[in-house]
C-alpha positions as CSV (number, residue, x, y, z in Angstrom):
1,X,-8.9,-11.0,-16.5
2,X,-6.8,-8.1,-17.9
3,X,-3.4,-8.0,-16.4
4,X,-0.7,-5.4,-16.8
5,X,2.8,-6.7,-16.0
6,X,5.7,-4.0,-15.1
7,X,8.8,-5.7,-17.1
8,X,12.1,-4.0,-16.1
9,X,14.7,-5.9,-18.1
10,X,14.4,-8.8,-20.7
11,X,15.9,-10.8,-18.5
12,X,13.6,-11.0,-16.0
13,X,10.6,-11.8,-17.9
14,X,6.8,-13.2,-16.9
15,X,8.1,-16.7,-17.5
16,X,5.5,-19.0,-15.8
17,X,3.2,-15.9,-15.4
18,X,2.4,-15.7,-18.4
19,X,2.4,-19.3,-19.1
20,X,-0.9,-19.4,-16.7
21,X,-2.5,-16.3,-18.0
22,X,-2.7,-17.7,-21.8
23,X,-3.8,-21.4,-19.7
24,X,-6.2,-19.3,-17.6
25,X,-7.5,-17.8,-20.9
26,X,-6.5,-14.1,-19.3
27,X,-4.9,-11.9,-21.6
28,X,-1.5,-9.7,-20.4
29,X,0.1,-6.5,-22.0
30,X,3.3,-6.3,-21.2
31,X,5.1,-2.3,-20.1
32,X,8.5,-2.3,-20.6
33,X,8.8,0.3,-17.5
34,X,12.4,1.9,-18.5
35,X,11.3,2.6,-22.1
36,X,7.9,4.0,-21.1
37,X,6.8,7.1,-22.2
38,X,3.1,7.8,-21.0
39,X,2.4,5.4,-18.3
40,X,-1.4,3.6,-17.9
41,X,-4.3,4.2,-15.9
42,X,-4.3,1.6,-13.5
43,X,-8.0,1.3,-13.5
44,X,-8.1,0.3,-17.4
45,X,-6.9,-3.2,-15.9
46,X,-7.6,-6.2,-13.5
47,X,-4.3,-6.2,-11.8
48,X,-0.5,-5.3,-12.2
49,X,2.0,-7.3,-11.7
50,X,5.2,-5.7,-10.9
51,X,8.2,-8.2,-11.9
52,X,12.2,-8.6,-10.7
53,X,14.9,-6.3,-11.6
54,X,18.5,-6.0,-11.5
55,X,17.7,-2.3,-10.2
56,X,17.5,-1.8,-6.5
57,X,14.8,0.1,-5.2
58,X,17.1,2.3,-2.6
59,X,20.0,4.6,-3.8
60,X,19.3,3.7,-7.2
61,X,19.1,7.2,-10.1
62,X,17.1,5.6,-12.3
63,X,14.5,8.3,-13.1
64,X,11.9,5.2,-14.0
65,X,12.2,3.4,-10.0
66,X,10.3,7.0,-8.6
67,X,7.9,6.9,-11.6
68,X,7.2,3.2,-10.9
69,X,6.5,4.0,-6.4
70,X,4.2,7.0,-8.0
71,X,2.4,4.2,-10.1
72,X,2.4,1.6,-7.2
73,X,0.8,4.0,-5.1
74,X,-1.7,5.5,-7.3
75,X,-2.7,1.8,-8.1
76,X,-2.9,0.4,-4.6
77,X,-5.3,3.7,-3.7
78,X,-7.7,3.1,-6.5
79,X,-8.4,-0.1,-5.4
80,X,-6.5,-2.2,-8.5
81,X,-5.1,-5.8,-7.5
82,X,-1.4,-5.8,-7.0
83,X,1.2,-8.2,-7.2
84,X,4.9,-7.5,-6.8
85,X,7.8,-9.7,-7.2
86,X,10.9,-9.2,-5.8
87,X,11.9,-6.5,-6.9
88,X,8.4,-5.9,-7.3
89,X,7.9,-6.7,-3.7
90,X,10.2,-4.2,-2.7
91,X,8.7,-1.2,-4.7
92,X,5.4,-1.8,-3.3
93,X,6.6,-2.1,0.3
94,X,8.4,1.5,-0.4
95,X,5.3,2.8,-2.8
96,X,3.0,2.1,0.2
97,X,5.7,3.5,3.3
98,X,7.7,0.5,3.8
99,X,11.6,0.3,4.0
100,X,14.1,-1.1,1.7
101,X,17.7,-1.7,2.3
102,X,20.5,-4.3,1.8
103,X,19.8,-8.0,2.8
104,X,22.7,-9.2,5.3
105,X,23.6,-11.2,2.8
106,X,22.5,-12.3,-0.9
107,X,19.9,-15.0,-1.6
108,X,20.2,-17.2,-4.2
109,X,18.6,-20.6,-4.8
110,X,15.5,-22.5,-4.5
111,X,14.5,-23.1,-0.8
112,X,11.3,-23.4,1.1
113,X,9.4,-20.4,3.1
114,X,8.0,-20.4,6.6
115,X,4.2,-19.6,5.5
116,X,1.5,-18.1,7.8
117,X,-1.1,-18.3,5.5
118,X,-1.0,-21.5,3.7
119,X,-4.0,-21.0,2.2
120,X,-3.1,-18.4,-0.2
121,X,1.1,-18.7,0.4
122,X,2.7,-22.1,0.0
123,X,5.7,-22.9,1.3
124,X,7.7,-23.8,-2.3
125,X,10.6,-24.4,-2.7
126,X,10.8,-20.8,-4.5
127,X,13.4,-19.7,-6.4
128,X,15.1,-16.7,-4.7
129,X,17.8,-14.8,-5.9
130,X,18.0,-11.1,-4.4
131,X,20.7,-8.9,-2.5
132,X,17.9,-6.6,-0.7
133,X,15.0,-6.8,1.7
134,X,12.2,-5.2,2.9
135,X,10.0,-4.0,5.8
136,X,6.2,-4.1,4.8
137,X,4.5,-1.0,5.0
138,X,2.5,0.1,8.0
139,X,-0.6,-2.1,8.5
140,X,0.5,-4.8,6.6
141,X,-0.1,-8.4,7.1
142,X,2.7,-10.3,7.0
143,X,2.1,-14.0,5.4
144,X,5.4,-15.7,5.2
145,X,9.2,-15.5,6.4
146,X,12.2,-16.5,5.3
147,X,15.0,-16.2,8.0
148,X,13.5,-14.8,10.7
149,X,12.3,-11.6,8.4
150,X,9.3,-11.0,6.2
151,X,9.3,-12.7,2.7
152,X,5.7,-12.2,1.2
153,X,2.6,-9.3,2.9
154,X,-0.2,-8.2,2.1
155,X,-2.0,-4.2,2.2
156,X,-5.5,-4.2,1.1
157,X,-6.0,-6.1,-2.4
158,X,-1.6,-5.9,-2.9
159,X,0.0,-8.4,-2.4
160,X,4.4,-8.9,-2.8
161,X,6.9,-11.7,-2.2
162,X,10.4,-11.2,-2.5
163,X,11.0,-15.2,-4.2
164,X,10.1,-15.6,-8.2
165,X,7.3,-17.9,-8.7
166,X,7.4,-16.8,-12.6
167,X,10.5,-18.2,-12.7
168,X,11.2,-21.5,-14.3
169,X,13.9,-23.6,-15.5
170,X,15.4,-21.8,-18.1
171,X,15.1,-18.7,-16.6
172,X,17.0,-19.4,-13.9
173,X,19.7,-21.4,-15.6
174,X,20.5,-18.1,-17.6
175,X,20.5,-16.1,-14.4
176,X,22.9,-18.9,-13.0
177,X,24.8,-18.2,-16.6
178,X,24.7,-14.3,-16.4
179,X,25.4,-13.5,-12.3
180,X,28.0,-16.4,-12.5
181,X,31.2,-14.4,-12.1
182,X,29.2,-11.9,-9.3
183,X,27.7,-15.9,-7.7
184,X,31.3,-16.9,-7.8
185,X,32.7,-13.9,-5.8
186,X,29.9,-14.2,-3.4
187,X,31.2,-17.6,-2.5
188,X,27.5,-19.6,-4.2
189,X,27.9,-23.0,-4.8
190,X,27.2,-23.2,-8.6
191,X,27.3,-26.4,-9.1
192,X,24.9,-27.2,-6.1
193,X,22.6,-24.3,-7.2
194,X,22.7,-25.9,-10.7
195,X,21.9,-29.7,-9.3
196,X,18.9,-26.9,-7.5
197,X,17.7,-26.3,-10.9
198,X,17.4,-29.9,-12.0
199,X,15.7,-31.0,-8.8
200,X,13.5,-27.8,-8.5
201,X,12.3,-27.1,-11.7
202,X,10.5,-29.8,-13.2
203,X,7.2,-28.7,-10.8
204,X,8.0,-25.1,-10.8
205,X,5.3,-25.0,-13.3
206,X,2.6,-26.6,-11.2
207,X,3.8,-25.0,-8.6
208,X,3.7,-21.6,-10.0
209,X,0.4,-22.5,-11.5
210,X,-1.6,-23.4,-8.4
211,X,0.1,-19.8,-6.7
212,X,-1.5,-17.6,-9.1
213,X,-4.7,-19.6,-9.4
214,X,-5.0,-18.5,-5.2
215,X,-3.8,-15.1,-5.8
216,X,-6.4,-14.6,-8.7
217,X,-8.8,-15.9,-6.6
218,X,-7.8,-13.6,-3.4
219,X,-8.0,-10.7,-5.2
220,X,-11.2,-11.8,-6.2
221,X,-13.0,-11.6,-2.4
């Protein structure tokens, strides 16, 4: 399988993603989507993955975020497999008519999801860490919750869930080490979200693992 993966920012990279596609014996090409110049047929891969980002998909003037939805969209409608994270997630829900807006309030830290369909979504502990939400788009199935709202859904063969199952250790330590003073302000227990990374982390891997092994096999029925 052929993947394309959507990176917005080095620091949010394909992490445990791309850990499984060189396991899996996949191969990925990575976009660097702010720096792109011609963007890809869709069609000339298996699936895109659309990754996290400090960018927000409403309000933001970031010529690449509108460039991206066009992309999302012109994917989703020629039948290509789909998977957005987070911020990802969000771009897809808008791409395909969905709603994106502030969260009530941030979410950061690793923490289990209420699940509807096991099977495919398991229930973590994920890592989360994002400030906005989403409304899936019209005629989506929603597959899992996290506070009463919608946390992963799924529109034909896309699929997007607002935690980070690329995320490992490391990555989130430096996340912990770059948002700290932001974490701080927002009143996040660092040194209870760090004691998350220690107990969290060590299957994030497996975890991670058997996610994309279900997704991979989703998109292929």
């Amino acid at each position: 399988m052929r993947l394309l993966v959507l990176e917005h920012e080095p620091e949010a990279p394909p992490g445990l993603l791309r850990e499984w596609v060189e396991a899996r014996g996949h191969s990925l090409e990575l976009a660097p989507v702010p720096r792109l110049r011609q963007w890809p047929h869709p069609r000339d891969y298996d699936a895109v993955v659309s990754l996290g980002s400090d960018a927000s998909v409403h309000g933001s003037r970031h010529p690449w975020i509108g460039q991206e939805l066009e992309f999302l969209a012109a994917s989703h409608a020629s039948g290509t497999p789909l998977l957005g994270i987070c911020f990802g997630a969000q771009a897809l829900a808008r791409a395909l008519g969905g709603e994106v807006g502030p969260a009530a309030r941030a979410d950061i830290g690793w923490r289990e999801i209420e699940t509807d369909v096991p099977s495919l979504i398991t229930s973590g502990p994920w890592v989360r860490w994002h400030y906005d939400r989403f409304s899936p788009p019209p005629g989506a199935r929603v597959l899992a919750r996290a506070d009463g709202e919608a946390d992963a859904f799924a529109s034909g063969r896309s699929l997007g869930v607002q935690f980070h199952p690329e995320a490992d250790g490391e990555i989130t330590a430096q996340w912990i080490k770059d948002d700290e003073a932001k974490l701080v302000g927002l009143g996040v227990d660092l040194a209870r979200l760090r004691a998350q990374v220690v107990g969290c982390a060590p299957r994030a891997r497996a975890r991670a693992f058997d996610l994309f092994d279900r997704i991979a096999a989703w998109w292929a029925h």
